[in-house]
C-alpha positions as CSV (number, residue, x, y, z in Angstrom):
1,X,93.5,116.2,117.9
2,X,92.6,116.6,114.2
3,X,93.0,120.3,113.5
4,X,91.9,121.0,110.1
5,X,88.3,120.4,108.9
6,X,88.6,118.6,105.9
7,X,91.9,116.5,107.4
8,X,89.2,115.7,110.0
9,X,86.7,113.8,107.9
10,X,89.1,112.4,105.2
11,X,91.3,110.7,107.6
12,X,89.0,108.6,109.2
13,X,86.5,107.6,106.3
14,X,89.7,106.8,104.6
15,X,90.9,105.0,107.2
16,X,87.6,102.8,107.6
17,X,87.7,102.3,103.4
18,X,91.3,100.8,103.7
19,X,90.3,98.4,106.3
20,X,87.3,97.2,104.3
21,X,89.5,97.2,101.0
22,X,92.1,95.3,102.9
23,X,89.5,92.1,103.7
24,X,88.3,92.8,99.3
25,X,92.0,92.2,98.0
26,X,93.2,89.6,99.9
27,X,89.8,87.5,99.1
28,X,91.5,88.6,95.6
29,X,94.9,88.1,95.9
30,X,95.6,86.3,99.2
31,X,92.8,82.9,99.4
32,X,92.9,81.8,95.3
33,X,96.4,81.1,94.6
34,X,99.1,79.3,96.4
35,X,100.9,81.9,97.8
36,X,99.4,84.6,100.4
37,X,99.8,87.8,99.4
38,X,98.3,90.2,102.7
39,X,97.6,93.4,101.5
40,X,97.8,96.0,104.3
41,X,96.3,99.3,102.8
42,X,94.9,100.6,106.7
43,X,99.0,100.6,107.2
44,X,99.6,102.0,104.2
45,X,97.2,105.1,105.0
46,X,98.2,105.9,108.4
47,X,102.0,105.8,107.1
48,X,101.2,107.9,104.3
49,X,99.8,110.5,106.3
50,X,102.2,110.6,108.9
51,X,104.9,111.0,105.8
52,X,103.0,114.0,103.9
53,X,101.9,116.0,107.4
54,X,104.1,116.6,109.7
55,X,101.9,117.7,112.6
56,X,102.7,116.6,115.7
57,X,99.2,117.4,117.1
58,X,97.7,114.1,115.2
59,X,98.9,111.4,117.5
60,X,99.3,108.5,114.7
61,X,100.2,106.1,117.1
62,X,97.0,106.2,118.6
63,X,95.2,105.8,115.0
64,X,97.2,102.6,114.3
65,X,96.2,100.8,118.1
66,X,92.4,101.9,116.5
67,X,93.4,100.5,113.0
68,X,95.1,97.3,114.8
69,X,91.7,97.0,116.9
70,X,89.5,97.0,114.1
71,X,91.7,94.9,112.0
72,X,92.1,92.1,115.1
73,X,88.3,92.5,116.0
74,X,87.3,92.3,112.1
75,X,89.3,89.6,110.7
76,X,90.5,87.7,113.7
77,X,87.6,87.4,115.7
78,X,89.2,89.0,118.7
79,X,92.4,91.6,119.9
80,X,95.4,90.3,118.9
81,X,99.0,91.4,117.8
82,X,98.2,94.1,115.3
83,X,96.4,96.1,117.8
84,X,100.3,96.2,119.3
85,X,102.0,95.8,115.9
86,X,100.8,99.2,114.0
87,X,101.9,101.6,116.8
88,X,105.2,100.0,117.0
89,X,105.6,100.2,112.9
90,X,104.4,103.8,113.2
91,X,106.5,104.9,116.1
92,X,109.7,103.0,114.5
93,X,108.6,105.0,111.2
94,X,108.4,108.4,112.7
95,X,111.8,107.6,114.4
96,X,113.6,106.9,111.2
97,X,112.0,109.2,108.7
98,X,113.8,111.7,110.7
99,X,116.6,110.9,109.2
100,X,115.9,110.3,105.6
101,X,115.1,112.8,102.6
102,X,111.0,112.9,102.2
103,X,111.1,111.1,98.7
104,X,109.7,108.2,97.3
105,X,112.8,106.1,98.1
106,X,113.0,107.0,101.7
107,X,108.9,105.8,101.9
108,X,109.8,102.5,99.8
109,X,112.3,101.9,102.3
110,X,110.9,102.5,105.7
111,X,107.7,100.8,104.3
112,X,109.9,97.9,103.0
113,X,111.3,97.4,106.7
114,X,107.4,98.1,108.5
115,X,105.5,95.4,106.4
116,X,108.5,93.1,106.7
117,X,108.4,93.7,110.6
118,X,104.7,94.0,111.2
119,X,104.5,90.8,109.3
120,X,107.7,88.8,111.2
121,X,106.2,90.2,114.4
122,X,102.2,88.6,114.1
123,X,104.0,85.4,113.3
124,X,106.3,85.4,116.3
125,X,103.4,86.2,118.1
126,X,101.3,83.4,116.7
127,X,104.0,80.7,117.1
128,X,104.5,81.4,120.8
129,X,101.2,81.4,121.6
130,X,101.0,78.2,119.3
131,X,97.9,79.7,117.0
132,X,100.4,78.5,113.6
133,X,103.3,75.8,113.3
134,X,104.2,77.7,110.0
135,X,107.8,77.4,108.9
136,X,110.1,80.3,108.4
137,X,110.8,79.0,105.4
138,X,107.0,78.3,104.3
139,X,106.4,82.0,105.7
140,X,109.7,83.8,103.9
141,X,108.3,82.4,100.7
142,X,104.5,82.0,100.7
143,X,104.1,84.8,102.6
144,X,106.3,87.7,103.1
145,X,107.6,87.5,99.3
146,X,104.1,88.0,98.1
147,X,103.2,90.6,100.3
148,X,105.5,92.4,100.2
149,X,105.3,92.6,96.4
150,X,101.8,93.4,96.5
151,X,101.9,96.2,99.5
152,X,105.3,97.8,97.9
153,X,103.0,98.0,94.2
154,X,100.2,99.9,96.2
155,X,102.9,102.0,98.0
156,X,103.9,103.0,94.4
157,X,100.6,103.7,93.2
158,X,98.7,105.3,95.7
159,X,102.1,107.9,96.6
160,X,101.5,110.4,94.1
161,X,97.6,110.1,94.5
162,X,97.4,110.4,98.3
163,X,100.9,113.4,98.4
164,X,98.4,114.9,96.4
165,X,95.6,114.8,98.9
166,X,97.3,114.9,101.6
167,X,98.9,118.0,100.4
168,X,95.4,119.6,99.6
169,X,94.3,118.8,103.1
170,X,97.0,120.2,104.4
């Protein structure tokens, strides 16, 4: 599945620190002030990767239902939308990134659309199986606004920095 050596052991270990980084920042960022901003960096990894190598040996799809796993089984206590969420983002992001330059505008965009459906997607989910009674409204504002913000700044940090990697991996 994962031809090169180094790709190999990077991707994973990366992976695992993203997930564990995720849980750090939002203590930060999502549980002290008013709004909730998620951060979603084990996304952002997967997508990143799937942007800078373009091998279709390394089965992303199937890294983001192991991502989604870990993130439901971690910080939910059990399997729940994410494990279905992540491929769907990933799949809908290697469908459309066929179509768009590889730049940083193209990746701001798809990203923009993945958070904002991953996000709008885990609250369906959760308000028809009547785990929230959180407004769209509440959620458009308290929610999605701040996280987007915050994944969207790490999307613009960490693009140079991991093209960079990737690229060496490569």
């Amino acid at each position: 599945m994962l031809k090169n050596n180094a790709f190999k052991y990077v991707f994973p270990i990366g992976m695992l620190i993203s997930i564990f980084l995720d849980g750090s920042i939002f203590s930060i960022f999502g549980a002290s002030l008013s709004f909730h901003a998620v951060p979603n960096l084990s996304f952002l990894w997967i997508f990143l990767a799937m942007f800078f190598i373009k091998d279709d040996s390394i089965h992303y799809e199937w890294w983001a239902v192991l991502a989604g796993i870990i993130v439901d089984a971690f910080y939910m206590g059990f399997l729940g939308v994410y494990t279905f969420i992540f491929p769907l983002a990933i799949y809908f992001s290697k469908w459309i990134y066929k179509h768009l330059p590889l730049n940083v505008v193209s990746a701001f965009l798809i990203y923009f659309i993945d958070i904002t459906m991953i996000f709008s997607l885990a609250l369906l989910a959760n308000r028809l199986e009547s785990l929230t009674n959180m407004s769209w409204s509440f959620y458009l504002v308290y929610v999605l606004g701040p996280t987007l913000a915050i994944n969207l700044v790490f999307l613009i940090i960490l693009y140079i920095p991991l093209q960079f990697l990737f690229d060496k991996l490569n």
